[in-house]
One Martini backbone bead per residue (centre of mass of N, CA, C, O) as a GRO file, in nm:
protein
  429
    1UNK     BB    1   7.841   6.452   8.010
    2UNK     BB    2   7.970   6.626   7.731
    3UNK     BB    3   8.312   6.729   7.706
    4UNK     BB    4   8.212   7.019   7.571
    5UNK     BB    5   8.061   7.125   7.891
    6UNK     BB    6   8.241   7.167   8.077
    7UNK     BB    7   8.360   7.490   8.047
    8UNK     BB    8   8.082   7.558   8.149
    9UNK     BB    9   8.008   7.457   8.396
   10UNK     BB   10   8.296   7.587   8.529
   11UNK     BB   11   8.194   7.906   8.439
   12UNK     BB   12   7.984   7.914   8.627
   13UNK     BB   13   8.080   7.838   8.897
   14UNK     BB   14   8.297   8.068   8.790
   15UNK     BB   15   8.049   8.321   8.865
   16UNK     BB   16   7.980   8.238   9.199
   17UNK     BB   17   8.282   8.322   9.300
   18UNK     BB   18   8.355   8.510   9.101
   19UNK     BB   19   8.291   8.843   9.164
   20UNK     BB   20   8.449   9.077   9.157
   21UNK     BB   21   8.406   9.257   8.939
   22UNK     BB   22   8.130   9.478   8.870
   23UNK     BB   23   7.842   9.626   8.745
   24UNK     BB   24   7.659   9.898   8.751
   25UNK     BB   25   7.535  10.087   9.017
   26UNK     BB   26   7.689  10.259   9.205
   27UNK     BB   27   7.797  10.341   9.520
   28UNK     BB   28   7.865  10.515   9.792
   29UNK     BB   29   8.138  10.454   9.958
   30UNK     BB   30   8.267  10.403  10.267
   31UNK     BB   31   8.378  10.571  10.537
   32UNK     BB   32   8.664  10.633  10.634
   33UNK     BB   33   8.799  10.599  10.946
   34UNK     BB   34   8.965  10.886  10.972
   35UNK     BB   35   8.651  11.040  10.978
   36UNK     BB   36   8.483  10.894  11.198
   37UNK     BB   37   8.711  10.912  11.449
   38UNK     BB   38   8.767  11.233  11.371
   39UNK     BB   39   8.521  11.397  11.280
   40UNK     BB   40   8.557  11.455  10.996
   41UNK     BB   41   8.530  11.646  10.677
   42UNK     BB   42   8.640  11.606  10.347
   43UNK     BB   43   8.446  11.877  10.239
   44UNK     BB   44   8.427  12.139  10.398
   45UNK     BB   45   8.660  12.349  10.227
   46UNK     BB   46   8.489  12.392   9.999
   47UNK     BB   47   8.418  12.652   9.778
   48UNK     BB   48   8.107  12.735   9.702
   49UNK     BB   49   8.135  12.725   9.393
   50UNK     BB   50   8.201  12.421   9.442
   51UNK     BB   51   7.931  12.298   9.570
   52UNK     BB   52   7.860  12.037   9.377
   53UNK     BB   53   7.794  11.715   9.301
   54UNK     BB   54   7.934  11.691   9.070
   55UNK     BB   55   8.224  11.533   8.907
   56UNK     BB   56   8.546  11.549   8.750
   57UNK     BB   57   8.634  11.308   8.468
   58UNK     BB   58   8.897  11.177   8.315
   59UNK     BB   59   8.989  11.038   8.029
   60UNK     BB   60   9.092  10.724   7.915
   61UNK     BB   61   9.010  10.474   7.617
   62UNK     BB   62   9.057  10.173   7.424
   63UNK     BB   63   8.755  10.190   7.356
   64UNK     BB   64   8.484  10.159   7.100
   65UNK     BB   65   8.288  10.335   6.981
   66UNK     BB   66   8.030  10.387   6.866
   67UNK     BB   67   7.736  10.470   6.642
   68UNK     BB   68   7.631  10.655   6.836
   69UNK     BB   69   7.500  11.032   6.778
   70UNK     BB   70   7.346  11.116   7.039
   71UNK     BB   71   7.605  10.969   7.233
   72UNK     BB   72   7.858  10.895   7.453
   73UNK     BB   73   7.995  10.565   7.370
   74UNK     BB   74   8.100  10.219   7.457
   75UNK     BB   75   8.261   9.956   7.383
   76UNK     BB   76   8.410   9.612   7.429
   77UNK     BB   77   8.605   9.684   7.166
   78UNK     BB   78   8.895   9.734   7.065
   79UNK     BB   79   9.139   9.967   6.984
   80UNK     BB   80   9.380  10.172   6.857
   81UNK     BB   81   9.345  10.406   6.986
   82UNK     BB   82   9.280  10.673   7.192
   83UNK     BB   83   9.031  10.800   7.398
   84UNK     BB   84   8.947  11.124   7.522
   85UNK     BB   85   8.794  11.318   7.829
   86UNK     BB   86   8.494  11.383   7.999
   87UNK     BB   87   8.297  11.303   8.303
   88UNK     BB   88   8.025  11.321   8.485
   89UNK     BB   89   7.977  11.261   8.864
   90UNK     BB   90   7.677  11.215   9.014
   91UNK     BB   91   7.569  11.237   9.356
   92UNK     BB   92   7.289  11.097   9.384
   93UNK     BB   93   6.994  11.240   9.354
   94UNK     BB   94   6.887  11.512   9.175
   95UNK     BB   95   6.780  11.633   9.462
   96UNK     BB   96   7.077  11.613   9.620
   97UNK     BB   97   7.255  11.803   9.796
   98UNK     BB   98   7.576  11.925   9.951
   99UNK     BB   99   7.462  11.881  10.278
  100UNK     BB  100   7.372  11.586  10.239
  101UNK     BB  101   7.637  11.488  10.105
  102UNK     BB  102   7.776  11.554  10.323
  103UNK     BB  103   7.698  11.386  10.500
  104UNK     BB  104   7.726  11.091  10.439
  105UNK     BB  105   8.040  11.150  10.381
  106UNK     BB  106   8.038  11.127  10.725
  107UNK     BB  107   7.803  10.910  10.805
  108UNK     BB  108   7.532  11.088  10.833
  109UNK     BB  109   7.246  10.972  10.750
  110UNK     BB  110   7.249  10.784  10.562
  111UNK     BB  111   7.154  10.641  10.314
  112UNK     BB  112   7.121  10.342  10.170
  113UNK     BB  113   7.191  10.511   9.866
  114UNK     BB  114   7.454  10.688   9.669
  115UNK     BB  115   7.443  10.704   9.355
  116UNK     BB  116   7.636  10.697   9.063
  117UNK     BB  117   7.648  10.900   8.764
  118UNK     BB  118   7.591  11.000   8.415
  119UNK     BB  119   7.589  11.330   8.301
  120UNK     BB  120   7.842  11.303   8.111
  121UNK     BB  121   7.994  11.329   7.771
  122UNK     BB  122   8.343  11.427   7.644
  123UNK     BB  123   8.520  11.387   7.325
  124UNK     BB  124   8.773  11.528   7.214
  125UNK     BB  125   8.962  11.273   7.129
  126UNK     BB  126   9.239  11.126   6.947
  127UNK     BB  127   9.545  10.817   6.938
  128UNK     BB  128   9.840  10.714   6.898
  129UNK     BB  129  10.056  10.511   7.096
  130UNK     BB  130  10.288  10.497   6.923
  131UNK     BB  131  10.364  10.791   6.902
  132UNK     BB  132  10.442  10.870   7.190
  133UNK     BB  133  10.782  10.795   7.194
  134UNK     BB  134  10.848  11.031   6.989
  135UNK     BB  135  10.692  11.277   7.082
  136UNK     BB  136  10.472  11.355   6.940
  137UNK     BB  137  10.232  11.585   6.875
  138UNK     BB  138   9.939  11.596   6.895
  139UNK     BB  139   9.657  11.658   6.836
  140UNK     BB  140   9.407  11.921   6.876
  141UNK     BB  141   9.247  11.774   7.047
  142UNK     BB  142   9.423  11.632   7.248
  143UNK     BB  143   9.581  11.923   7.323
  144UNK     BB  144   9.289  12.020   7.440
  145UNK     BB  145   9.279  11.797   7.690
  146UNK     BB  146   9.546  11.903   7.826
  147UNK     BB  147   9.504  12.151   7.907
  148UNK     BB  148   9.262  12.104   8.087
  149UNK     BB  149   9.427  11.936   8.271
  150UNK     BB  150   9.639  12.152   8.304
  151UNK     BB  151   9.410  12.345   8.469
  152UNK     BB  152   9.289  12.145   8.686
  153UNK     BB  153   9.587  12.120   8.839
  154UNK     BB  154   9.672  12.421   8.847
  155UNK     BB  155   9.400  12.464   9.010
  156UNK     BB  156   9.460  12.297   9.273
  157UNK     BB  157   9.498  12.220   9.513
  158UNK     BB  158   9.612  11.974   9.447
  159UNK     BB  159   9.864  11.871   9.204
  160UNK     BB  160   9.781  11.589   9.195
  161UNK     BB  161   9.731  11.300   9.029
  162UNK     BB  162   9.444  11.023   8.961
  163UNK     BB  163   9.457  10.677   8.876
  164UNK     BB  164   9.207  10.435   8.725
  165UNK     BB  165   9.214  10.105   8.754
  166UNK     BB  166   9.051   9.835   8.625
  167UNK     BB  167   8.848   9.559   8.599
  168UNK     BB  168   8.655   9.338   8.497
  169UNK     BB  169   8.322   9.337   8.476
  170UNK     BB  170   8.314   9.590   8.293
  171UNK     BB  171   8.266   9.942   8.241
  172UNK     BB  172   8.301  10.310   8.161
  173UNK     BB  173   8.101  10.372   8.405
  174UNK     BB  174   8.288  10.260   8.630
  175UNK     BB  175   8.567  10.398   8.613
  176UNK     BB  176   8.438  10.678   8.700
  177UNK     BB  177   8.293  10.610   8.938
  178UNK     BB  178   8.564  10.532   9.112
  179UNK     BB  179   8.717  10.815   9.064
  180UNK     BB  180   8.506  10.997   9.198
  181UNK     BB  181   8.512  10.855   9.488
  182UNK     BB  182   8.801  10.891   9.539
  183UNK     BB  183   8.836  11.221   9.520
  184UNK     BB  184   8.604  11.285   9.698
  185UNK     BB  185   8.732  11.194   9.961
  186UNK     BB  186   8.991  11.360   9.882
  187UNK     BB  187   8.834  11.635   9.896
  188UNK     BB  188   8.859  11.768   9.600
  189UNK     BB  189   9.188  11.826   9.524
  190UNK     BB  190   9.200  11.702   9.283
  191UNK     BB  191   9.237  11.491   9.030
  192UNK     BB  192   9.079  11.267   8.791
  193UNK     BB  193   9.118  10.928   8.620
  194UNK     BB  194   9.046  10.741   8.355
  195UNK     BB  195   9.146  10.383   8.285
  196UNK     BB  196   8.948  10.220   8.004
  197UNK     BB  197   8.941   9.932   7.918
  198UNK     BB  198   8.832   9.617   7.711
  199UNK     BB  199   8.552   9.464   7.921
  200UNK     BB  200   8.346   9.264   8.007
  201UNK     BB  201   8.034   9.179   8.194
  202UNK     BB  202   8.151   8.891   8.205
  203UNK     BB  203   8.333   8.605   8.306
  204UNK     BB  204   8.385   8.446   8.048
  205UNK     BB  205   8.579   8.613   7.884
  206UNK     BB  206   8.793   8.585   8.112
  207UNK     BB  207   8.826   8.322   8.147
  208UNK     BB  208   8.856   8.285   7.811
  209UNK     BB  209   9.062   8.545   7.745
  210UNK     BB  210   8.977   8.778   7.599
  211UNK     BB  211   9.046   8.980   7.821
  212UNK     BB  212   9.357   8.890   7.846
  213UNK     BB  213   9.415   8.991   7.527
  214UNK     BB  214   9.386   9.308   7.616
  215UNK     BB  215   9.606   9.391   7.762
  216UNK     BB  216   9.869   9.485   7.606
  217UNK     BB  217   9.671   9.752   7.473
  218UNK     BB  218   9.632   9.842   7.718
  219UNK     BB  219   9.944   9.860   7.825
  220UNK     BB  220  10.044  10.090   7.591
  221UNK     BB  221   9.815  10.286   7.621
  222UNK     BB  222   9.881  10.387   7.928
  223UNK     BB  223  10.177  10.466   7.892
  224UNK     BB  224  10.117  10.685   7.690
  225UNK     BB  225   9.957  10.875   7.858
  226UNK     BB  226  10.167  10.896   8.112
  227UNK     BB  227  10.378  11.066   7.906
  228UNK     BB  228  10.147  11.281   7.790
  229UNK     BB  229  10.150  11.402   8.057
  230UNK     BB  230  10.431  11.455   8.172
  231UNK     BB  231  10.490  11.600   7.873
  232UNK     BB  232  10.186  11.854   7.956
  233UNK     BB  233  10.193  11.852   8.252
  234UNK     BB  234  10.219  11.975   8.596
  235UNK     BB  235  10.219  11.719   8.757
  236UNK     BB  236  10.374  11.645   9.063
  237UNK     BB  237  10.195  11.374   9.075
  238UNK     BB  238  10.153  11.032   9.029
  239UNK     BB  239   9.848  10.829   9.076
  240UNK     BB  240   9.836  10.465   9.076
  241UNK     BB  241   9.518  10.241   9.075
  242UNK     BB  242   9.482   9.881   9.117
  243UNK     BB  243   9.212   9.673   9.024
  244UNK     BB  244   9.272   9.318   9.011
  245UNK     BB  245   9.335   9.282   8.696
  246UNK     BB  246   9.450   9.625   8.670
  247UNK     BB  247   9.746   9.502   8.733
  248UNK     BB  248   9.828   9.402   8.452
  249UNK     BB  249   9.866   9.662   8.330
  250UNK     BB  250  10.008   9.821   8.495
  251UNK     BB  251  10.268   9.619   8.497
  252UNK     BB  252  10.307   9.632   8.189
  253UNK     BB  253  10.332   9.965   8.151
  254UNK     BB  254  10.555  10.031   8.371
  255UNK     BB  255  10.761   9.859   8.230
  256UNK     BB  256  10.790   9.941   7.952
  257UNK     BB  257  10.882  10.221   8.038
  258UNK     BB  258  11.139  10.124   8.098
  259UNK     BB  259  11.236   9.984   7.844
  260UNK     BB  260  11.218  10.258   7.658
  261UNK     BB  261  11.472  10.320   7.864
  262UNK     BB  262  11.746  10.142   7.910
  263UNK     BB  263  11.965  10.414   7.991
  264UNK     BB  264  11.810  10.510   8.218
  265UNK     BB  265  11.784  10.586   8.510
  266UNK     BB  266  11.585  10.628   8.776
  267UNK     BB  267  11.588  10.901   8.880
  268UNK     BB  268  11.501  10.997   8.618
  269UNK     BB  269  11.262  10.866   8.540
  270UNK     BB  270  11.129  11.009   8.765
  271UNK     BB  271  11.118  11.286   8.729
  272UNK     BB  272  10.993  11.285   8.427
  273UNK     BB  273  10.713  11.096   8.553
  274UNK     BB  274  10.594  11.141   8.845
  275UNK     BB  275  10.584  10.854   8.991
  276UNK     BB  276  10.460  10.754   9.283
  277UNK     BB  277  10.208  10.584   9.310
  278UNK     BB  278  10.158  10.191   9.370
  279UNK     BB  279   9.826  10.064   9.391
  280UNK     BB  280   9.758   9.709   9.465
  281UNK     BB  281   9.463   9.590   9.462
  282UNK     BB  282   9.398   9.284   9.454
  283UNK     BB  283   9.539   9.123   9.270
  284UNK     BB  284   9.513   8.997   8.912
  285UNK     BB  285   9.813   8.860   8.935
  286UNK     BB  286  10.062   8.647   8.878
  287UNK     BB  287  10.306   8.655   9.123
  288UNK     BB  288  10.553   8.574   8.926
  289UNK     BB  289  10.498   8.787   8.722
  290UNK     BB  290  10.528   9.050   8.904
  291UNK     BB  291  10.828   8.974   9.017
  292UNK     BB  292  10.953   9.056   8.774
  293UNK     BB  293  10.837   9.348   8.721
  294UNK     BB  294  10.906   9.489   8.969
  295UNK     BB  295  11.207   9.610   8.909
  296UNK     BB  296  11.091   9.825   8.722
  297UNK     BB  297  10.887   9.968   8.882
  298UNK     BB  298  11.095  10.051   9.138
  299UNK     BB  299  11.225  10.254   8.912
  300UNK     BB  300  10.961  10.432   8.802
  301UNK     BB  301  10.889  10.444   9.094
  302UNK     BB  302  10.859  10.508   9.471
  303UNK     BB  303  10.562  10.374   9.525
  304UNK     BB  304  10.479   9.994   9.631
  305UNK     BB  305  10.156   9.897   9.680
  306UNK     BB  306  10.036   9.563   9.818
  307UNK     BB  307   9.727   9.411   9.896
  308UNK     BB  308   9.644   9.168  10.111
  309UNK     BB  309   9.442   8.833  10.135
  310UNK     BB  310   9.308   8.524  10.248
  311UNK     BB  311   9.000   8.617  10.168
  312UNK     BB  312   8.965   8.612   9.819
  313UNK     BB  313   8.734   8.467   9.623
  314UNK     BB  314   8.849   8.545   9.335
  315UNK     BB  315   9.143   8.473   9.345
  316UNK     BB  316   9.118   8.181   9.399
  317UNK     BB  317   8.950   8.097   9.169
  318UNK     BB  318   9.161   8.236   8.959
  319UNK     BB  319   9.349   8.009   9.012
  320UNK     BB  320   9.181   7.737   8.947
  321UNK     BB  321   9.027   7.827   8.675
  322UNK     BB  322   9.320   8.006   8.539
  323UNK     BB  323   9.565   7.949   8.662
  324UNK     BB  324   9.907   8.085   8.743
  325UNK     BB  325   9.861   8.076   9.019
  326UNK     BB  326   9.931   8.316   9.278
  327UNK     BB  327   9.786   8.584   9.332
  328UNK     BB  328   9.896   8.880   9.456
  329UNK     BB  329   9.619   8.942   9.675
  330UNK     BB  330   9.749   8.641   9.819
  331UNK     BB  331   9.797   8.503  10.058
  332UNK     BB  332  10.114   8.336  10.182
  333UNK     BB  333  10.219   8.050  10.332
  334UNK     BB  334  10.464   8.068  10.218
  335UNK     BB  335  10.763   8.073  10.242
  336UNK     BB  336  11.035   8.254  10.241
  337UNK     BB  337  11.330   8.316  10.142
  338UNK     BB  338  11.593   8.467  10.197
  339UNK     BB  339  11.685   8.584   9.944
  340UNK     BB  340  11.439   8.712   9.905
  341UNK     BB  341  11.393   8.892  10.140
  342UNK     BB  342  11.675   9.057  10.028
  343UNK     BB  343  11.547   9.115   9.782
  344UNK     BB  344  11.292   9.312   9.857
  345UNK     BB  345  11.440   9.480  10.089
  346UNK     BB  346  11.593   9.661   9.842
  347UNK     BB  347  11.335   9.761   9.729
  348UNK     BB  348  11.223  10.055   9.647
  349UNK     BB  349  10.922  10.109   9.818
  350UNK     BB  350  10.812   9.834   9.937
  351UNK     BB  351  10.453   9.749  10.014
  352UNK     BB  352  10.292   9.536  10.230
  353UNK     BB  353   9.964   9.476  10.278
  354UNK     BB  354   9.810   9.301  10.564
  355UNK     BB  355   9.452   9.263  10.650
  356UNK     BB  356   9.474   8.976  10.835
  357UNK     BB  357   9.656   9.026  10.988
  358UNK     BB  358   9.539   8.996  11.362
  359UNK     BB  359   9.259   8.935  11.335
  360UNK     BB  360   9.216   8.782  11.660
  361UNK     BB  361   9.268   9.045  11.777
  362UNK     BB  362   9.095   9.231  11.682
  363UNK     BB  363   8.788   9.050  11.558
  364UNK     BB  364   8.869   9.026  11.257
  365UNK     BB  365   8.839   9.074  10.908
  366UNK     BB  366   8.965   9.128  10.594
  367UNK     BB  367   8.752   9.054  10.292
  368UNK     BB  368   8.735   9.002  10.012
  369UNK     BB  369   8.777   9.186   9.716
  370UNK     BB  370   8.666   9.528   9.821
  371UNK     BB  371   8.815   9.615  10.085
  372UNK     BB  372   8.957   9.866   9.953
  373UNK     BB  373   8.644  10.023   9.964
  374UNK     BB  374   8.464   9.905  10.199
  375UNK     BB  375   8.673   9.903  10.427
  376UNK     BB  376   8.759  10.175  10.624
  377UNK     BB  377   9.073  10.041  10.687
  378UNK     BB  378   9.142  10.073  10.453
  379UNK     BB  379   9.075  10.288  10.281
  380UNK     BB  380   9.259  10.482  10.474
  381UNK     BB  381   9.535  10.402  10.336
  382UNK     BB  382   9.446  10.490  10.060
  383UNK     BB  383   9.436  10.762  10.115
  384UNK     BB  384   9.711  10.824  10.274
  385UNK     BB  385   9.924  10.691  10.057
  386UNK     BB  386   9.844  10.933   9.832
  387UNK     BB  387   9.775  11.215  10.027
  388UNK     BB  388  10.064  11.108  10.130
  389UNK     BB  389  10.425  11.067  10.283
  390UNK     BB  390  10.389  10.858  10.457
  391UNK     BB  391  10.473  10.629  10.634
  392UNK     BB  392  10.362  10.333  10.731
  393UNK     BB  393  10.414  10.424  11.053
  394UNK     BB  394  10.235  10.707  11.026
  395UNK     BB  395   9.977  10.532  10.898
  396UNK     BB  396   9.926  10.308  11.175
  397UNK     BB  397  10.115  10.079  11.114
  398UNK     BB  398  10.222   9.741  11.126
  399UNK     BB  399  10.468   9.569  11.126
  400UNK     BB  400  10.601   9.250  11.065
  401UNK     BB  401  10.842   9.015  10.986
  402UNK     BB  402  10.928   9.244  10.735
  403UNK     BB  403  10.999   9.510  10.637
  404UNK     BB  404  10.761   9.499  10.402
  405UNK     BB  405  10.548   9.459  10.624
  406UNK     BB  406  10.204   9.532  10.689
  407UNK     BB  407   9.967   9.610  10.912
  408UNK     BB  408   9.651   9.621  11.088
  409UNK     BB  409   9.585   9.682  11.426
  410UNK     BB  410   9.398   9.687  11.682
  411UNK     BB  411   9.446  10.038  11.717
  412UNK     BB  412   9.416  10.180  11.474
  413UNK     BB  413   9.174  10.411  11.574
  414UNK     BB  414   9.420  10.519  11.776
  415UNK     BB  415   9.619  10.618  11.582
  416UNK     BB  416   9.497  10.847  11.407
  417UNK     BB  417   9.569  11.064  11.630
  418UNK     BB  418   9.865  11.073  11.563
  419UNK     BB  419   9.825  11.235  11.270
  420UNK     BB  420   9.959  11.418  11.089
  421UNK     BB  421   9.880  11.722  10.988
  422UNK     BB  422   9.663  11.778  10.723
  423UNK     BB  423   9.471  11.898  10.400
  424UNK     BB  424   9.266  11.641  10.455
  425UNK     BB  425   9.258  11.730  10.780
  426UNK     BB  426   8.960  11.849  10.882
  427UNK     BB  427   8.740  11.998  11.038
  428UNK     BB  428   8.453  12.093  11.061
  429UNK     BB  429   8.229  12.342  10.863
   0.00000   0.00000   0.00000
């Protein structure tokens, strides 16, 4: 073998086991055990106006458009711009109704998949992300798209916002499919939207770099859009979840907030701010990166989760093939030693979720990539911890052996029943 053929080898062979994010049409999330275990339904309080299939999801992404002019696409690109709209996503096929999907959706009769697609998108207008740290108004395109966001929050049962943000090897179409079914769940009493980077659709991109050279102005763009909203929509509360990658754009977006205000306390900053939760589901990002950048996060957000386990083929991979050490979604078998662990346990709301903890009692493990929300019992967490105010402890958690550490016990559906009711548990209607 000719040594230039070594990294070709070597990024096949880490393409099938470093399968993370991917591509393709999404299908409806597993119901989370919260919903199954207390027979709940988590769309039946929605009111017959509001009764259809497809729901609404706010986009912004600096990947730049195709010059496709019969409908608007995206490409693998990147921009300076940032582009915002709204795209519609249908669930199931066009025939299926809002009875069948409730049904479903509460794990009854759930066909073999429930496919989420693009009914349509409309793109408002774009923005320089430069220019809003200076505050200047947008223009009056992204002006109307921010109103527009701002009737759906002030009209919505819960005003808080919902941002997702995607991992490696996805489309613009992925991350809107993400963010539609994770408000689904959530009762579709929040607003949603989708922080879609450019990402290419295969493994190689991401392994030579390609894709890691474009986090920087992802998440550029990531803050501006965040304080475009903290500053122009009524927002209560703002929660970002970041899978795979996407904790890379995350703690870098949210680090630079805090660096551009290096005067402001960090009280100011929340206030002004409203990021309540950041949610990094597996995160692939390397764990010293990360640790560099908490406490400007947990300067600028109130509660900061990030869920590790032993088992995630992709996060290894991700270690070995790409260097960089252990990252961050990877549980450690390091030991922290005492000055670590008292700077941890400083640090205001920071929560890791150990999926993997106490797996020989429980009976099972809980491995892959997607596992959070793949798995019932987990994505339950990630649900109850955007849509509840719970500390760990009233969220069916048991602490582990540091104060933020914190895993799923072998009773945790037998914890489910004595959640504090929310607007989110509601009785099937």
């Amino acid at each position: 073998m000719r040594p230039s053929q070594l990294p070709l080898v070597v990024l096949s062979l880490a393409s099938t086991l470093l399968g993370g994010c991917s591509s393709g049409v999404k299908t409806l999330m597993p119901t989370p055990l919260v919903f199954t275990e207390l027979d709940l339904d988590p769309v039946a309080h929605v009111p017959e106006t509001q009764r259809f299939t497809p729901r609404r999801v706010y986009y912004a992404t600096n990947r730049a458009r195709t010059e496709e002019l019969k409908s608007v696409q995206y490409s693998n690109s990147p921009s300076n711009e940032v582009a915002v709209g709204l795209s519609l996503i249908s669930f199931g096929r066009p025939a299926m109704s809002w009875d069948e999907l409730r049904l479903a959706t509460r794990g009854v009769d759930r066909p073999d998949v429930v496919p989420l697609a693009v009914n349509g998108v409309v793109e408002a207008g774009e923005f320089d992300p430069e220019l809003v740290p200076d505050h200047a108004p947008p223009p009056d395109a992204v002006g109307w798209w921010l109103n527009d966001l701002d009737d759906s929050i002030g009209d919505a049962r819960d005003q808080d916002l919902l941002i997702y943000v995607h991992g490696a090897k996805v489309d613009f179409y992925n991350g809107c499919a993400y963010a539609a079914q994770l408000d689904h769940f959530m009762g579709r009493d929040m607003t949603s939207l989708a922080f879609c980077w450019p990402t290419h659709q295969n493994i190689f991109a991401y392994g030579m770099g390609t894709d890691l050279s474009r986090v920087d102005g992802a998440a550029a763009s990531l803050a501006s859009v965040l304080e475009l909203i903290a500053d122009n929509t009524r927002a209560r509360r703002i929660h970002v979840l970041a899978w795979s990658a996407g904790a890379r754009v995350v703690t870098e977006a949210i680090a630079s907030l805090r660096d551009r205000y290096p005067e402001a306390d960090s009280d100011e900053l929340r206030e002004r701010l409203r990021i309540r939760t950041l949610y990094f589901a597996a995160g692939d990002i390397p764990r010293t990166e990360f640790m560099e950048a908490l406490p400007k996060l947990c300067d600028v957000s109130e509660r900061v989760i990030v869920s590790v386990s032993s088992k995630d083929p992709a996060l290894i991979s991700a270690e070995f093939f790409m260097g960089g050490g252990t990252r961050l979604g990877q549980k450690s078998e390091t030991t922290l030693t005492e000055e670590q662990v008292q700077r941890l346990a400083q640090l205001r709301g920071l929560e890791v979720l150990d999926v993997s903890e106490d797996a020989a009692t429980r009976g099972f493990d809980i491995t892959g990539h997607s596992y959070w929300y793949d798995n019932p019992w987990a994505s339950t967490d990630v649900l109850l911890a955007i849509r509840t105010d719970l500390p760990p402890k009233e969220r069916g958690l048991e602490q582990g052996k540091q104060p933020f550490l914190w895993y799923l016990p072998p009773d945790y559906p037998q914890r489910m029943y004595n959640l504090p009711r929310r607007p989110h548990l509601r009785d099937p209607g």
